[in-house]
N, C-alpha and C positions, 0 to 999 in steps of 0.2 A: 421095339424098345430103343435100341441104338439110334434111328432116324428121331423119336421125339426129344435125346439126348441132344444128336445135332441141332436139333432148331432150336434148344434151349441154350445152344452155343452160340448160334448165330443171332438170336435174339439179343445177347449178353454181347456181341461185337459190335451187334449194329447200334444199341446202346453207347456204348461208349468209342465208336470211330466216326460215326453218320453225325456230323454235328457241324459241318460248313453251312450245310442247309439246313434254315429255322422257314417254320412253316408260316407263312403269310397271317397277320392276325386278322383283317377282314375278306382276302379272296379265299375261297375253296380252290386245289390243286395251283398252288401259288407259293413259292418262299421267296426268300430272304436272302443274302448273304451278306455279312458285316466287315466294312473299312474301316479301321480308326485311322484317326487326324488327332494331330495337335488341340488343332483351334479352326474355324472360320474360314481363317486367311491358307490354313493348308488344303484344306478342303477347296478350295477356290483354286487353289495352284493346280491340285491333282485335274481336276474339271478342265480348265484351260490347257494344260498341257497333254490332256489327252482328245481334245479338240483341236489344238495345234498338230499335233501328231496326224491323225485324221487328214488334216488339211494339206499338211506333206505329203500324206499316201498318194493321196488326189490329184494333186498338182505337180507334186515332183521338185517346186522350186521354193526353197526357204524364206525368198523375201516378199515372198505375195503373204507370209501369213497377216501381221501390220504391217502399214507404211505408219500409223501412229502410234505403236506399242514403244518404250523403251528397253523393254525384257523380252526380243525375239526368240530367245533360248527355248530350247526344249527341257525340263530338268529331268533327265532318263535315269537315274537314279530313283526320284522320286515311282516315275511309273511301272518301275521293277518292283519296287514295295509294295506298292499296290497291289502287284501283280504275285510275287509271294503271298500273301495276307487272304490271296482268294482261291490261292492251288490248293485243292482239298488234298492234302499230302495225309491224314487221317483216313481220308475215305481209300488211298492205297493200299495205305498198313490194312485197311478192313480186306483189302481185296485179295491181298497176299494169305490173311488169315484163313478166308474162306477158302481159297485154293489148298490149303493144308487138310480142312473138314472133310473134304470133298475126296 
């Protein structure tokens, strides 16, 4: 009786901490995870500055990314956000909860 209690626990965590990942609407074993943006033109920055960044790993030297861009910057700000926004910090707390169950 105690073990169907636990899954009725973990049932009720996974519920409400499992929620970075949305399950794909047309592939089977396929999700999702969601960025928000502004607008367009953020969405477009994030994309190129993590293509920029890429291109640094690569090469190693800043000015091979354009010779015709006038915005060579990286915005590293920007890709920490990003980068928050997809740390499953929910799926933690679920992990710490279950460690408690257990």
């Amino acid at each position: 009786m105690n073990e169907i209690k636990n899954l009725e626990d973990v049932k009720k965590l996974t519920t409400e901490f499992l929620n970075t990942l949305k399950p794909a609407k047309d592939e089977k074993d396929c999700y999702t995870a969601e960025v928000k943006v502004l607008d367009y033109y953020e969405l477009g920055c994030v994309v190129t500055n993590m293509l920029k960044l890429c291109i640094l790993a690569l090469e190693h030297e800043e000015h091979k990314i354009s010779e015709t861009r006038k915005d060579q910057s990286i915005n590293v700000a920007l890709m920490l956000e990003v980068v928050l926004q997809l740390f499953p910090l929910d799926e933690f707390e679920f992990l710490s909860e279950i460690k408690q169950l257990v």
